[in-house]
N, C-alpha and C positions, 0 to 999 in steps of 0.2 A: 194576767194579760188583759187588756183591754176589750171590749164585746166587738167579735170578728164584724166584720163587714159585709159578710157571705151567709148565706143561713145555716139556723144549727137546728138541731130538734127540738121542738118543744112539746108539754105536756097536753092531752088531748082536755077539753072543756065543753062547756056548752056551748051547743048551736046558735047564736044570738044572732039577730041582726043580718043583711042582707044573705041568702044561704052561696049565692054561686059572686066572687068576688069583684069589687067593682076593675076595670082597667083604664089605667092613668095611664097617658099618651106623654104628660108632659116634661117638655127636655129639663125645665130649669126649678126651683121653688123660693118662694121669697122667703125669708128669715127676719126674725124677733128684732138680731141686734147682731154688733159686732164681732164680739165674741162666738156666739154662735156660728155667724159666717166663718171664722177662723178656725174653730174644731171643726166643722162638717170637711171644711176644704182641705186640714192636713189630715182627712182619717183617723181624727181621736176617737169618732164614733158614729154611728149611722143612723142615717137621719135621710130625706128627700133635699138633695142637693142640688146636683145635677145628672143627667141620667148614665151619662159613662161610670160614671162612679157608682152607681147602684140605684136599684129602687124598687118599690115596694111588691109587684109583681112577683119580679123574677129571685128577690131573698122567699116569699113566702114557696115558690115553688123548691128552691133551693132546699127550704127546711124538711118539706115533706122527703125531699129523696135523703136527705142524710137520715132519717129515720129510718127509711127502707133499708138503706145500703146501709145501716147500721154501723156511720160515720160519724167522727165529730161537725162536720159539715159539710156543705158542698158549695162548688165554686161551679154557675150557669156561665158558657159559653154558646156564641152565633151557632157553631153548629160544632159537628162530634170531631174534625180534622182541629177547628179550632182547639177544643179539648185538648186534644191528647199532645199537638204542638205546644201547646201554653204551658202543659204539662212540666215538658223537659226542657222546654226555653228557661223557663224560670228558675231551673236548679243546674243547669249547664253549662260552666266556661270554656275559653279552649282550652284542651288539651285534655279535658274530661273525655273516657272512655265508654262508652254503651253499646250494650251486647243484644244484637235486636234477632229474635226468633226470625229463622227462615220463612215458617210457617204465620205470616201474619197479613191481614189487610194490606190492600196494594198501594194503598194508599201513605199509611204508614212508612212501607217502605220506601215510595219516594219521598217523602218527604226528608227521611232520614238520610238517605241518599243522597238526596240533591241539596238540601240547605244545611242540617245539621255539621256534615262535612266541612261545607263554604265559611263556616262558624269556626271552625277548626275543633270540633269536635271529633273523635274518632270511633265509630263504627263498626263492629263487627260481628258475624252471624253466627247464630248456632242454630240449631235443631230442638224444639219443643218438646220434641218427643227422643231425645236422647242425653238423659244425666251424664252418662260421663261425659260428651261431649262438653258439654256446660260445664262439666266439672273444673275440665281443663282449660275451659275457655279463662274460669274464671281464678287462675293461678298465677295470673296478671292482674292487677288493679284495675278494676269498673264500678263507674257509680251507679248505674242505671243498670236493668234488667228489663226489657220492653218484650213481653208477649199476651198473647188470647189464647182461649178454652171458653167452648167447644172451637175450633181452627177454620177459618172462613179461606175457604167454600168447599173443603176437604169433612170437615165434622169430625176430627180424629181430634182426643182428648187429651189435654197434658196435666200432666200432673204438679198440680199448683202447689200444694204444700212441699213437695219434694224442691221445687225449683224455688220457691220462697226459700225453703231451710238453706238451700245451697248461697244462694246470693246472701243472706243474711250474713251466715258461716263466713262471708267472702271479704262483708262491709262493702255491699250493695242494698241498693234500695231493688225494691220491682211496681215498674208500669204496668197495670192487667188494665187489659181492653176488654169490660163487661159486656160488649152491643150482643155479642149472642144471646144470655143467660142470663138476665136479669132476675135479681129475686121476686117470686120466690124459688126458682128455679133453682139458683145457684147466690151462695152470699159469699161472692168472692174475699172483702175483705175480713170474715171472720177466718178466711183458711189461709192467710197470713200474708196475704197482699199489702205493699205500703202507702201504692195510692190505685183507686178504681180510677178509668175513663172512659166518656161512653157515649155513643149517636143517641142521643136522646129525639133523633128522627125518628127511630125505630119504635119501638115498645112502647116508649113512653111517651111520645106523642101518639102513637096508634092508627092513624086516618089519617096518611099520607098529604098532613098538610101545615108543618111545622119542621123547621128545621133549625135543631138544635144541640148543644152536649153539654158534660158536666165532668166536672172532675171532684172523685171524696175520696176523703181518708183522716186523718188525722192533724189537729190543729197547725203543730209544728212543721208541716208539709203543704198545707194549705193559705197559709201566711203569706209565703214567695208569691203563688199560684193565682192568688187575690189582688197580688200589689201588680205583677206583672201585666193580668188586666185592666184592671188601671190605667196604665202607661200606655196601653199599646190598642186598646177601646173595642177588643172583643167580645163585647157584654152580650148576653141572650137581650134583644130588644121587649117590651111592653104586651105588643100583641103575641108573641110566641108563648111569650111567656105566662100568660092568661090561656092560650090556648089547652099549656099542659097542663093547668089547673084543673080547663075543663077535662081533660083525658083522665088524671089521676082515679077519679073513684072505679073505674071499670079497668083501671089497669089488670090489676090480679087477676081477674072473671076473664079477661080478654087475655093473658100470656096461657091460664089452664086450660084453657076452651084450647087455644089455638097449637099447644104441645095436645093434647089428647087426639085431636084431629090429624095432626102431623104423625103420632104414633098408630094410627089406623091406616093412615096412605103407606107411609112406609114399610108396614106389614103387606098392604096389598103390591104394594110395585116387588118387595122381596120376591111375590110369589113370580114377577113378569122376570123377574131376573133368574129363576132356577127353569121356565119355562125358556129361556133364552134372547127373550125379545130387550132387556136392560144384561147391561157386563157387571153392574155393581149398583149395588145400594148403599149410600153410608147416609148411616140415623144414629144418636147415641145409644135411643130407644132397644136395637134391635137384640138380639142375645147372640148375633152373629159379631157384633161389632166386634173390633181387636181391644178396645179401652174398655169395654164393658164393667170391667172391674173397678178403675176409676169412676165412671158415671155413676154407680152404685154408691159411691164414698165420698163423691163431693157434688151431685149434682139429685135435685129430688123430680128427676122424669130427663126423657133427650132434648127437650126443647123445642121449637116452631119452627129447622130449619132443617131442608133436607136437601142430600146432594146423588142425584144417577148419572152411572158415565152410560153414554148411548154407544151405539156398536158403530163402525163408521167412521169416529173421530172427530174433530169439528164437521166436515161436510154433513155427517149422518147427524151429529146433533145440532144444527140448523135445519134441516127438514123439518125433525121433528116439533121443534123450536116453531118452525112458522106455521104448525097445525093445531099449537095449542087452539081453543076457543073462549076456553073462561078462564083458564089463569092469564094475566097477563104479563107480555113481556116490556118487563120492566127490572128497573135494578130496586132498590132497595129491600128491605124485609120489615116487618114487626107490625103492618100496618092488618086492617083487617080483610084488605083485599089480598088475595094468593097472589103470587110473584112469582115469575118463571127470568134466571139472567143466565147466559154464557160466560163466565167469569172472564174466558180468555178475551172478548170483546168488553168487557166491566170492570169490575174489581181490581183483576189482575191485566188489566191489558198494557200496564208502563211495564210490566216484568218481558223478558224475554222469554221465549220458548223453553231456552235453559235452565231458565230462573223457576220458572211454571213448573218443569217437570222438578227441580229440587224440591220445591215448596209439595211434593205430591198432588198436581192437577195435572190432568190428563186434558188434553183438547177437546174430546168428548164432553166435559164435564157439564150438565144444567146441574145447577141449584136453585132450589124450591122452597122460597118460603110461604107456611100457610099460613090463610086469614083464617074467615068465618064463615066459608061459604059450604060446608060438611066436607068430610072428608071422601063420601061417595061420588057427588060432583065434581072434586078433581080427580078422584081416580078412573074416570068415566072418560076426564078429558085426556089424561096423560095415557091412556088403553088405545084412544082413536087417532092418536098424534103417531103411538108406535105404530098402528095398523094402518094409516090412513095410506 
């Protein structure tokens, strides 16, 4: 095949020359000769052309996560909804089937929902956390298999290789949504994923000030995934994409820092939950969890994200909600500031109350993702929210 268009991994070298990378704003580049202009423009090969089409930025950042994510590449999208839409656009006609987990971002779901349908695609749900379910779903033809692990904003774990082997078995592909778990936490596509997608708002930008996603996995899958940006000019832009350059070297130190802190709070709110002040705790981390088993086998720690149902119901868990002091309320996660969201007003608020309780969220439910600020600090804050 021809050298992709998208970044691939390359071998590590000396440090030479400028150490933090320069950033090119520019939309267009002049060219040698005619020729030249002719292969840059049909994609024969990658070069600074014009900026839809790619550039030097956002391939360099693209390479470092296909190494991470232990891909043949990866394809940067504007942000993580871009992602994981570009995903299934590119490989979906009508009348193509896709089996999208109950359990999945809310966003996801509308999506799927609302345009995928309007495509004539056809949609239907199963349960992440239920094989035979899926078993039987998948006793009809589906191309796609769309779910996440760890399950946002529940934190209840599925079991990837089982539902990989199944869709496989089926002549399905699988969409895994890595935004929870990124490695080193979790290497989705060596447990037999076809293609990762991911907020690359989260994690991998870190500091709440970048918004962007990616899709990896393997050449033959990434090809579509490439061309269809292309066409449609949902490229990660110049500055975001410098930005993740600069996030990258503290990624790692910044996801263990931020799961070790997360597994101390969680420990500590456990104890407000047997004391009666929280109805539930769910962390992967914890030895009470129901997937424990799972975490153990495919995941190396719970992660930075945690989820308490309050007593009360939504009413009770807005009080609480507006007495945080130092976590804030906001939505997203992965950043280094702690994050306190109501999913039922966030993530999940296109879903119905219906919906909410299939998917296992309770009205009650905050979820907590930690930053950096110790894990004694929050739990100091979230102790005077329940009591205040």
């Amino acid at each position: 095949m021809s050298e992709p268009l998208y970044g691939v991994p390359h071998g590590h070298g000396p440090l030479l020359g400028p150490l933090s990378p320069p950033l090119v704003r520019s939309t267009t580049a002049g060219q040698p000769d005619a020729e030249t202009l002719r292969a840059l423009g049909a994609g024969e090969r990658p070069g600074e052309f014009y900026q839809r089409l790619g550039h030097a930025n956002a391939r360099a950042w693209e390479s470092l996560v296909a190494a991470h994510e232990g891909a043949d590449g990866a394809v940067s999208f504007a942000s993580g909804m871009a992602a994981i839409s570009g995903a299934l656009l590119a490989h979906l006609k009508p009348g193509d089937r896709v089996l999208l987990a109950e359990e999945i971002y809310g966003g996801t779901s509308s999506f799927a929902l609302a345009d995928l349908v309007r495509f004539g695609v056809v949609v239907d749900r199963f349960s992440a956390l239920d094989l035979a379910g899926l078993q039987a779903q998948l006793a009809r033809p589906a191309q796609w298999v769309v779910f996440e692990s760890p399950i946002n904003p529940t934190l209840r774990v599925a079991d990837i290789g089982a539902i990989t082997g199944l869709a496989k078995a089926a002549g399905a592909r699988t969409l895994f949504d890595a935004t929870f778990a990124p490695p080193p936490v979790q290497q989705a596509l060596a447990l037999g994923v076809d293609l990762v997608a991911c907020s690359a708002t989260k994690f991998y930008g870190g500091h709440s000030d970048v918004l962007a996603g990616f899709v990896a996995g393997c050449h033959e899958l990434l090809g579509p995934v490439e061309h269809f940006r292309r066409r449609t000019g949902g490229l990660l832009a110049p500055d975001p994409a410098w930005l993740l350059l600069r996030s990258w070297p503290t990624l790692e130190l910044r996801v263990l820092a931020q799961q070790a802190a997360a597994q101390r709070l969680a420990e500590g709110l456990a104890a407000e939950a047997r004391a009666g002040r929280l109805l539930d705790v769910s962390y992967p981390g914890l030895p009470a969890h129901p997937d424990r088993a799972l975490v153990a086998r495919q995941m190396r720690g719970g992660g930075a994200v945690l989820a308490v149902e309050l007593p009360g119901g939504l009413p009770g868990a807005k009080r609480a909600y507006d007495r945080l002091q130092r976590i804030a309320r906001a939505p997203s996660l992965g950043g280094v500031e702690s994050l306190a969201t109501l999913p039922a007003f966030t993530t999940h608020a296109a879903l119905t109350p219906a919906q909410r309780q299939r998917a296992g969220i309770p009205d009650g439910l905050m979820r907590i993702a930690v930053g950096l600020e110790g894990a004694d600090v929050l739990l100091d804050d979230i102790r005077q929210a329940l009591r205040g």
